[in-house]
N, C-alpha and C positions, 0 to 999 in steps of 0.2 A: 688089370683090365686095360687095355689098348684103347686111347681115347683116339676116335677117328671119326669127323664124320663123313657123311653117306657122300657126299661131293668128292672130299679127299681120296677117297675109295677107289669113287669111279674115273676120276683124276690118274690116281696111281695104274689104274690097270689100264687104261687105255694107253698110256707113257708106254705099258711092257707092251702092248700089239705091237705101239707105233714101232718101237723098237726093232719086232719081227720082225714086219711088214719089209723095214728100210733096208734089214741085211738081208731080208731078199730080193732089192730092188739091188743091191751089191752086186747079190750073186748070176742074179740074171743079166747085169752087163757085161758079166765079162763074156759072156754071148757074141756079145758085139763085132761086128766083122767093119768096125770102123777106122782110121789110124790112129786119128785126131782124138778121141773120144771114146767113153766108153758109158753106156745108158742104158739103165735098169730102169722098165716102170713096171706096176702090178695094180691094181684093179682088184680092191673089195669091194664086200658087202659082207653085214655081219659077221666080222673077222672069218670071212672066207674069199679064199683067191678067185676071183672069177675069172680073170684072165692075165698074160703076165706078155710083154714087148722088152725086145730091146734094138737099137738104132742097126739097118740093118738093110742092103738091098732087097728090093723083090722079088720076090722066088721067081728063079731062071734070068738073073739080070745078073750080070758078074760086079762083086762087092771089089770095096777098095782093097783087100790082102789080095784076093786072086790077081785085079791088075797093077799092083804094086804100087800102085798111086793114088793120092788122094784129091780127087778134082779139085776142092778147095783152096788145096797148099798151092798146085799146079799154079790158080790164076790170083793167088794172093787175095781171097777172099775172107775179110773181116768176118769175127765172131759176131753172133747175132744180125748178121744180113744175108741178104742174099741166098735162105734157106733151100730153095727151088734150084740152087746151080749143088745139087749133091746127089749122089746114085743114093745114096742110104734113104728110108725113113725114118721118122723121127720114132721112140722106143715108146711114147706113148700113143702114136700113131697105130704104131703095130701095134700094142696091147687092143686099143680099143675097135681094130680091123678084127682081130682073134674074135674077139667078144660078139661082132656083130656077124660075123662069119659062124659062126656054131650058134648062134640065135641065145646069146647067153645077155640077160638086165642087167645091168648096169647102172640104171635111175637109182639115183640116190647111194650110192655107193664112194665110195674114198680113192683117190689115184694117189700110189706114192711114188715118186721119182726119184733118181739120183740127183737129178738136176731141175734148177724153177722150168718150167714148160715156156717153149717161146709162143712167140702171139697166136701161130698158126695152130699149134697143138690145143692152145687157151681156148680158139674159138670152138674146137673139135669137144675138149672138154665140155666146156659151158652146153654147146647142143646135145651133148650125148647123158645130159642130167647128172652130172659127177657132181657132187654137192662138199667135196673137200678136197683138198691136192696139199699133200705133205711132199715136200723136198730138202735134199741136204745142201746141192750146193748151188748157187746164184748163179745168173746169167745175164748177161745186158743187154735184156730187155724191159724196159719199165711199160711199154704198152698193155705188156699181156695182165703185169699186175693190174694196171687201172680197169683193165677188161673183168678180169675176178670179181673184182672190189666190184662195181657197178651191176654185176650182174648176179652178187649176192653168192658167189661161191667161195666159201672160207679157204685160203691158202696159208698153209704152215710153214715155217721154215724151219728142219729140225734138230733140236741142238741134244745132245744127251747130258 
């Protein structure tokens, strides 16, 4: 007899979504029409995809591959500032555009990302009612975390 209990259970199985979830936050960056970067995010709800973003200009806006250049590098712009000087959006930007674009809820639902969300994304999150944000890799930004924290939305960082 397998001694388990009910917590370990749901413990273990949520480990294997998270799991899913992340390599397809993977697989949907490599999407990405960025140089610098590459960012998956997806959008559940009861381990179902509602919606899925990756970093990325707006449709009919020409992306960094097409003009061979990445505004960023051009002006020497530091990680983590200065978001707003970049043709791309952010990949959970798009997901949660998708989502409100086809009139798809979102409330109370999980955002996983490749990467922690910066502040701007964080504030997008927190109003759009995402109630948890799993991410694999850091970013420096410590605002967005203290934004999570205070506004009661759980953020994972994921380790396997």
């Amino acid at each position: 007899m397998i001694d388990i209990t009910a917590f370990e259970w749901y413990n273990e199985r949520m480990d294997k979504w998270d799991k899913r979830f992340m390599e397809l936050t993977e697989k949907v960056g490599t999407w990405a029409s960025c140089l610098r970067r590459k960012v998956g995010a997806v959008i559940v709800r009861d381990n179902r995809v509602m919606a899925t973003g990756y970093n990325g200009a707006p449709a009919g806006i020409q992306n960094c591959v097409e003009r061979g250049e990445c505004l960023r590098q051009k002006y020497n712009i530091e990680s983590g500032t200065r978001a707003e000087l970049c043709y791309a959006a952010h990949a959970e930007q798009n997901a949660l555009i998708q989502a409100a674009r086809y009139g798809i809820s979102i409330d109370g639902s999980t955002l996983y990302c490749t990467h922690q969300p910066c502040v701007i994304c964080a504030k997008m999150i927190i109003n759009a009612g995402i109630k948890r944000v799993v991410y694999r890799e850091g970013y420096p930004d410590e605002f967005s975390l203290q934004l999570f924290k205070e506004a009661g939305t759980d953020i994972e960082k994921f380790e396997e």
